[in-house]
C-alpha positions, 0 to 999 in steps of 0.5 A: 500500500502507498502512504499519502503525507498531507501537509496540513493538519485536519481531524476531517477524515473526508478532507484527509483522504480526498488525494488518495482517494482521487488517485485509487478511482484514477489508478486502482491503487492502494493509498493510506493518507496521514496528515502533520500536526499543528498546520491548520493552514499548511505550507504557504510560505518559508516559514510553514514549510520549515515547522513542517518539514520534521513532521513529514519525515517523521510521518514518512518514518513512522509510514514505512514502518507501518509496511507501506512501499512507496511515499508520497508527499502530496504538497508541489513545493516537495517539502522535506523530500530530499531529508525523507528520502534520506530517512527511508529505504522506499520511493519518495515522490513528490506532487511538484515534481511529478506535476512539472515533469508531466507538464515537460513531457508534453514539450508545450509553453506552460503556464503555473498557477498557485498559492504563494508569491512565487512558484515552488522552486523545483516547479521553476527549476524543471520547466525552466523556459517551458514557463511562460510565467506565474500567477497567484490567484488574487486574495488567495493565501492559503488552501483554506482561501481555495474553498470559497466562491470568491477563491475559485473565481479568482483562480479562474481568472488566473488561469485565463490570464496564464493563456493570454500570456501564451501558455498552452498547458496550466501546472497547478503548484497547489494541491489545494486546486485538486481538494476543490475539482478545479483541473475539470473546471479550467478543461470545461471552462478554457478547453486548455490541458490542465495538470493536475499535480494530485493527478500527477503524483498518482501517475507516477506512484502508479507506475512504481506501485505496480512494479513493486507489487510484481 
């Protein structure tokens, strides 16, 4: 079974599960998710992610310990990848990096979207001049600002600007568009190929998962 580590803290199982849930409909695998404590509002800047990163190698411990085969790390800015990786004996994959390797696969110009001031900086380092460019949704500061109308409606926005600047594939930096379904919003609404960075990271665990399982 992979082990699924969300970078924020709920008691919410619904909300908890909600990535690896997406990826078992998507790819028939296995998935058990943990979040980290004392993050209500997650990873949103420097800060949050180094309180955060002893967490998540902690959980992705205590995860492979529990028997899981593979980890994921279900946050585009990769958090604490390289110390887990470190930590563990099993596969660590990223959402960023999975997200922009998929976007780089399909060798189009590519427009980034998320929730900090800057993109994640191994979003920016794999698309290099793919990037046309990114954009944070206006008023949109955490995940949490995600699930309001207004933050969806922003995020629309943001991804129509994304097009005019020449992309013709959008890169979700935040795995908070996955928590609200708005990779199908922006593929109805805009008809542009959207990656999904949830979707990515199955993707790729898919692929691993199944080896390992052999």
């Amino acid at each position: 079974m992979i082990g699924l580590i969300r970078v924020f803290s709920t008691d919410n199982p619904d909300i908890l599960e909600q990535h690896g849930r997406k990826i078992t409909e998507l790819y028939g695998i296995p998935v058990v998710s943990r979040s980290i404590p004392d993050q209500p509002l997650g990873i949103y800047d420097e800060e949050t992610e180094a309180r955060a990163v002893p967490k998540i190698v902690e959980q992705g411990r205590s995860m492979e310990a529990e028997g899981r085969r593979l980890l994921i790390i279900s946050c585009a800015a990769d958090p604490a990848i390289e110390q887990l990786r470190r930590e563990v004996d099993i596969p660590v994959i990223g959402a960023g990096s999975a997200a922009a390797l998929t976007a780089l696969a399909a060798g189009q110009t590519v427009g980034v979207m998320g929730i900090t001031e800057d993109a994640p900086e191994v979003v920016k380092r794999i698309l290099g001049e793919r990037s046309v460019g990114y954009i944070r949704p206006e008023g949109v500061t955490n995940t949490t600002d995600l699930l309001t109308e207004a933050g969806r409606e922003q995020a629309l926005k943001t991804a129509r600007s994304l097009l005019e600047l020449g992309a013709k594939t959008i890169v979700f930096a935040c795995t908070g568009f996955s928590t609200i379904g708005f990779a199908d919003v922006v593929r109805s609404e805009l008809q542009v190929p959207v990656i999904d960075a949830v979707e990515a990271e199955g993707s790729l665990a898919s692929a691993f998962y199944k080896q390992l399982a052999i």
